[in-house]
N, C-alpha and C positions, 0 to 999 in steps of 0.2 A: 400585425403582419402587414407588410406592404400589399396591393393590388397588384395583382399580375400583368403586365403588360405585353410579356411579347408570348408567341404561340406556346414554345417551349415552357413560358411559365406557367400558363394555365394547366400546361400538362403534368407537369410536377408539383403542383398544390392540388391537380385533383387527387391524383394519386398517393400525396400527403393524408389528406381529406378521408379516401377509401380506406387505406391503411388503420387509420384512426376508430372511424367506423367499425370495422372489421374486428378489432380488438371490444369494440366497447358496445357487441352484436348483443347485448346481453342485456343491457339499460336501453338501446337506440332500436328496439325489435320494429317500431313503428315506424322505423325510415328506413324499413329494410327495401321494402321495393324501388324508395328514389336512389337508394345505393347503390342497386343492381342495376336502374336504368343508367347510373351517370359510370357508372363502370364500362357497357354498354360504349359508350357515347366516346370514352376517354379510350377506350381499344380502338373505334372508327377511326377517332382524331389521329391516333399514331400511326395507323395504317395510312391515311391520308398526307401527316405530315412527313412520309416516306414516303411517298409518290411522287409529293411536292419536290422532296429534295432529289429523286429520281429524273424530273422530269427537267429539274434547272441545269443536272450535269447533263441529258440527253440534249439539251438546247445550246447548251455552250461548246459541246459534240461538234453540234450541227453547223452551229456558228464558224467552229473553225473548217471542218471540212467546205463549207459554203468559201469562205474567205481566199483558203487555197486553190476553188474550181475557179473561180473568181480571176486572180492571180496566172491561172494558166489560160484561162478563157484570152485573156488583154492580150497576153504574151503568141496566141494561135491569132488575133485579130490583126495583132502588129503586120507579122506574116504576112496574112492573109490581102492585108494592105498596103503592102508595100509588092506583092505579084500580082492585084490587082492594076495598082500604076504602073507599075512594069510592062504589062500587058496592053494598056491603052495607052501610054503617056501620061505625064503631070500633066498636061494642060487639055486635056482629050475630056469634052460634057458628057460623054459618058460615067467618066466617076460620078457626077451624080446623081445619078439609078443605085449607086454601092453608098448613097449617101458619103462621099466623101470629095473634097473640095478640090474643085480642077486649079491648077494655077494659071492665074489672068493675069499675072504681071505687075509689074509694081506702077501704083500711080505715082504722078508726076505729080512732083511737088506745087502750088498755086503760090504764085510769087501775093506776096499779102503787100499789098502798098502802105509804105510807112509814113507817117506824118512829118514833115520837116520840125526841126525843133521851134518850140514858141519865143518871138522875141520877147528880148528881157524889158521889164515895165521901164520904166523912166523914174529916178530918181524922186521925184516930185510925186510920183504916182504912189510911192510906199507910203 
């Protein structure tokens, strides 16, 4: 038989395992206590691995309700900032208390001085 690898595996070769036991309680009287402990153990597990899986649909819940507040949060900011320019003016330093960016203007382009082109070498010189 394979090694079990994933949660779900272990949980279904325990209970292979108990199954097994349980039938053959008759020869195996001396493993009866580790029986009852890994029975024990394998109820926890599935209680646990129903939590687990409770907990990943509660997250993914959450995820979207978050995504959606999110979403309408941007959408009330927009708003919010676009009455606040309203209010003082685009270019008024007050917007920057609302953290938002006054307009200053466009700067003027810096004329970059260009190089005359290089004369050509002299024949001789190649």
């Amino acid at each position: 038989m394979e090694q079990p690898t994933s949660q779900a595996d272990f949980l279904s070769v325990w209970q292979l395992r108990l199954n097994a036991l349980e039938v053959n309680i008759n020869e195996l009287q001396h493993l009866d206590s580790r029986r009852l402990r890994l029975q024990e153990i394998r109820e926890a597990a599935v209680v646990a691995h129903q939590d687990q899986g409770a907990a990943t649909a509660a997250k993914q819940e959450a995820s979207r309700r978050l995504e959606a507040l999110l979403a309408e949060g941007r959408t009330v900011m927009t708003f919010l900032n676009a009455g606040i320019r309203e209010h003082y003016g685009k270019d008024s330093e007050k917007l920057a208390e609302f953290k938002l960016q006054p307009f200053r203007g466009r700067r003027s382009k810096v004329a970059v001085p260009t190089l005359p082109p290089a004369p050509p070498l002299p024949e001789d010189a190649r």
